[in-house]
C-alpha positions in Angstrom: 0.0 0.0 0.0 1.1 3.7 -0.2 2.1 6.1 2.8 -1.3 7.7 2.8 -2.4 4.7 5.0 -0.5 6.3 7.5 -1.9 9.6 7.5 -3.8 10.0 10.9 -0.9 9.0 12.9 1.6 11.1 10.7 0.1 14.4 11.4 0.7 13.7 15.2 4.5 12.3 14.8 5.0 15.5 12.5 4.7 17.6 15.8 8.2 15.8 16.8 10.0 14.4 14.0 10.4 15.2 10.6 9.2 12.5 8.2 10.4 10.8 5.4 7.1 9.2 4.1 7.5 6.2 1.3 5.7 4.5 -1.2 7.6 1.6 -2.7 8.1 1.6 -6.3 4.8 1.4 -8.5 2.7 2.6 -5.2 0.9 5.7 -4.9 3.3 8.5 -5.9 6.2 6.1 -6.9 3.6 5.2 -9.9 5.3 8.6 -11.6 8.4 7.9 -11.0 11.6 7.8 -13.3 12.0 4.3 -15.6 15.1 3.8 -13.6 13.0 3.2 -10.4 10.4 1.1 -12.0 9.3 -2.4 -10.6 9.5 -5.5 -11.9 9.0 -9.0 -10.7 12.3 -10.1 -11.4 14.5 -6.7 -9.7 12.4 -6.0 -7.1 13.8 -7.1 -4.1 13.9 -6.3 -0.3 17.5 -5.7 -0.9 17.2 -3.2 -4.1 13.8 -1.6 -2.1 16.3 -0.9 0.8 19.1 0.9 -1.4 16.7 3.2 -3.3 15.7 4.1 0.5 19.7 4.5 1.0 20.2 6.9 -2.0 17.7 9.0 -0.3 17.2 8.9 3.1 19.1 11.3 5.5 22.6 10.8 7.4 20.9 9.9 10.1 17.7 8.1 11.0 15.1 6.3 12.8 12.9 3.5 10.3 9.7 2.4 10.6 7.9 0.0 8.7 4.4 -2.4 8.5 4.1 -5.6 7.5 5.7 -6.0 4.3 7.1 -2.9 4.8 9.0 -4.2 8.0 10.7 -6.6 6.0 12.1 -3.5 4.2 12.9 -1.7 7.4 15.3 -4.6 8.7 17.1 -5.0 5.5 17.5 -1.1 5.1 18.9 -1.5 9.1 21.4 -4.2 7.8 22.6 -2.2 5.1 23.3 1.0 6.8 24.1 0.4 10.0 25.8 3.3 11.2 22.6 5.4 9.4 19.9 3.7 11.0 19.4 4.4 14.8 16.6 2.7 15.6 13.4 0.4 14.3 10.2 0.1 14.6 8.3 -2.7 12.7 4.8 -2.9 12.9 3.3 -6.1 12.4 6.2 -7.4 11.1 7.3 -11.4 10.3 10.9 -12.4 9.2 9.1 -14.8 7.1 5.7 -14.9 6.0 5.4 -18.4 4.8 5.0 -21.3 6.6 7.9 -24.0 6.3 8.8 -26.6 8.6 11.1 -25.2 10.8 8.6 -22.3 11.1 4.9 -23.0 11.9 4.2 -18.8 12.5 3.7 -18.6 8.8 0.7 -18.9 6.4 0.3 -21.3 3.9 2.3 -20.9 0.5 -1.0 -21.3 -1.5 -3.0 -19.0 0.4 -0.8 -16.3 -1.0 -1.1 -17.6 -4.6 -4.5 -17.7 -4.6 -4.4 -14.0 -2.8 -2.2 -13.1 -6.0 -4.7 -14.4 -8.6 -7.7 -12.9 -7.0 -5.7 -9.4 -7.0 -5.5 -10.0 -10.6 -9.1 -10.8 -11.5 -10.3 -8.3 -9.5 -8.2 -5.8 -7.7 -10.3 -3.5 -6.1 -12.6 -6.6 -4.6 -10.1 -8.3 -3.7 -8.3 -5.7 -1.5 -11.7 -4.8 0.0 -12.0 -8.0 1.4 -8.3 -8.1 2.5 -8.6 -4.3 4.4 -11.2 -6.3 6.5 -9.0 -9.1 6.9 -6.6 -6.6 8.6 -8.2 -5.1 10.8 -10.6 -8.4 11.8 -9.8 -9.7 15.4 -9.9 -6.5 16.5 -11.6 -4.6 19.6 -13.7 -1.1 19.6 -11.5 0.4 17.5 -12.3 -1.8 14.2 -14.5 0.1 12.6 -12.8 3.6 12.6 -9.7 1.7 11.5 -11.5 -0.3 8.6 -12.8 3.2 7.2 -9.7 4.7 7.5 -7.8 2.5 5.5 -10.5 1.8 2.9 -10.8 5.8 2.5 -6.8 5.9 1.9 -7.0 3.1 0.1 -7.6 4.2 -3.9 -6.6 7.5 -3.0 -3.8 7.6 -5.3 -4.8 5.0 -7.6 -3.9 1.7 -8.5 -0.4 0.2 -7.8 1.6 -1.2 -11.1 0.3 -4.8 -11.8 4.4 -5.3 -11.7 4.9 -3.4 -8.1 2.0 -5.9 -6.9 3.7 -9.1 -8.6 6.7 -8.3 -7.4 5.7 -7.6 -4.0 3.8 -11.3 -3.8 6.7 -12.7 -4.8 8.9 -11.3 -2.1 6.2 -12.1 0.2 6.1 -16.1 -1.4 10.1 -16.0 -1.0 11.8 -13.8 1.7 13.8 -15.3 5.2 15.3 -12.8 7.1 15.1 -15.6 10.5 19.3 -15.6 9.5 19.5 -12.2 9.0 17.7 -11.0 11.8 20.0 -12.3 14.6 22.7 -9.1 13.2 20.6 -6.6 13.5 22.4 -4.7 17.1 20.2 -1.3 17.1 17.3 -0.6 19.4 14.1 -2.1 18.1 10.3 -1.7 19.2 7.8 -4.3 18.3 4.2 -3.1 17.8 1.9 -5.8 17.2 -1.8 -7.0 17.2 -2.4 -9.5 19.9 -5.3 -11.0 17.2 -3.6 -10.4 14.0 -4.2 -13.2 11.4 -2.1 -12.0 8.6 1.4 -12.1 10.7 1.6 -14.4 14.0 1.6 -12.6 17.0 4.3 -15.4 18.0 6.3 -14.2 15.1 6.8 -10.8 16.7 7.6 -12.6 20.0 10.3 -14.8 18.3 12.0 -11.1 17.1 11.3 -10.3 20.7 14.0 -13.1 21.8 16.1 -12.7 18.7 17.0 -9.1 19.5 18.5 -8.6 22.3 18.0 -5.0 22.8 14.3 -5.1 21.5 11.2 -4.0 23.4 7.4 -5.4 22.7 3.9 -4.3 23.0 1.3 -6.6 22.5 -2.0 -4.6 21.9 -5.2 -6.6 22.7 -8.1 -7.1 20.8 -6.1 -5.7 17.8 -5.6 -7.0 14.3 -2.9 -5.9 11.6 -3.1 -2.3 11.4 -2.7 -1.5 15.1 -1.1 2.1 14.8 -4.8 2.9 13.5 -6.7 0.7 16.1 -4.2 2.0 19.0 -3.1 5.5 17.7 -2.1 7.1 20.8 -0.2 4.0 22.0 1.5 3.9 19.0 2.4 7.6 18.6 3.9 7.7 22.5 5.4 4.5 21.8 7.4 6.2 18.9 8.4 8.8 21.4 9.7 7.0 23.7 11.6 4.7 21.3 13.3 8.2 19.5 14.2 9.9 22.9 13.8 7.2 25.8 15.8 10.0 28.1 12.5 12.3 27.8 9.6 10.3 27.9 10.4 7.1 30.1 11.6 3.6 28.8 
């Protein structure tokens, strides 16, 4: 999705940080972007996703990132190291599919089937998976499920490519290895009832990182920086300046 979805929480973290808001390449704005920086499924990667980031990102900075976009967040961390302070990953997994070694993870064929239904029938399809998100949740569900279906088509349609590509990272992508080197400070921000990524996944990071905190929100699906805005906004605080606002 685009960085619209993030809109109600941004205008609050704008009071105290200054943002660097990003749609991945063929998403909302990144749609117009040059040819150089165009999807595909074969070159979009986490790994290329996290250099473009690199080539414009500042000397210094704190990255966040949901779901997918996690992924992105702790391979942009492993990359620049000395740049990246500090994560948060929201509803994150370091592996979305289910293998043997690794029961936190949906079946492979649920997402294929996910990826031909977004090609019959994009818009129907990504109705139905907005309510997915945010189902599980408490008394917050219904603001958040308007919220995100409003942001939604707000800036049109991603590529076809940009949404291949990203099923396909989704289908493919490991970072259990890769996560055990990440050494910054990392908070965890997760949906106690979230179906899409296993709330055990985010207590696995929990144990991997050693210097990693975790909030487990009850009654709270995928999306929980719209079903728990506050929490999430002085949980962001406190993660950029722990000296001022308590850790």
């Amino acid at each position: 999705m685009h960085s619209g979805m993030w809109r109600d929480v941004s205008n609050h973290l704008a009071q105290h940080f200054r943002l660097h808001l990003v749609d991945l390449p063929g998403h909302g704005f990144s749609r117009h972007s040059s040819p150089a920086h165009a999807p595909s499924s074969q070159s979009a990667t986490l790994e290329s996703m996290a250099e473009m980031l690199a080539d414009v990102l500042p000397a210094s900075f704190v990255v966040c990132g949901w779901s997918l976009g996690g992924q992105v967040a702790i391979e942009l961390a492993l990359r620049e190291p000395l740049r990246v302070r500090k994560l948060a990953l929201i509803s994150t997994t370091p592996c979305f599919v289910r293998h043997n070694d690794w029961q936190w993870g949906m079946e492979a064929a649920t997402l294929q089937l996910f990826t031909e239904n977004l090609k019959r029938d994009y818009s129907v399809t990504m109705k139905r998976f907005l309510t997915l998100q945010i189902s599980g949740g408490g008394s917050g569900t219904a603001s958040a499920l308007v919220q995100l279906r409003k942001s939604l088509f707000e800036r049109g349609k991603p590529d076809d490519a940009a949404l291949e590509a990203g099923l396909q990272i989704l289908l493919s992508s490991d970072l259990r290895d890769k996560i055990r080197n990440i050494r910054q400070p990392v908070l965890l921000f997760q949906g106690e009832n979230d179906v899409i990524t296993h709330p055990d996944a985010a207590r696995w990071m929990n144990q991997q990182l050693k210097n990693s905190e975790l909030i487990m929100l009850p009654g709270c699906g995928h999306a929980p920086f719209l079903s728990y805005p506050d929490r999430f906004v002085t949980a962001m605080l406190r993660l950029a300046h722990p000296l001022t606002y308590g850790h």
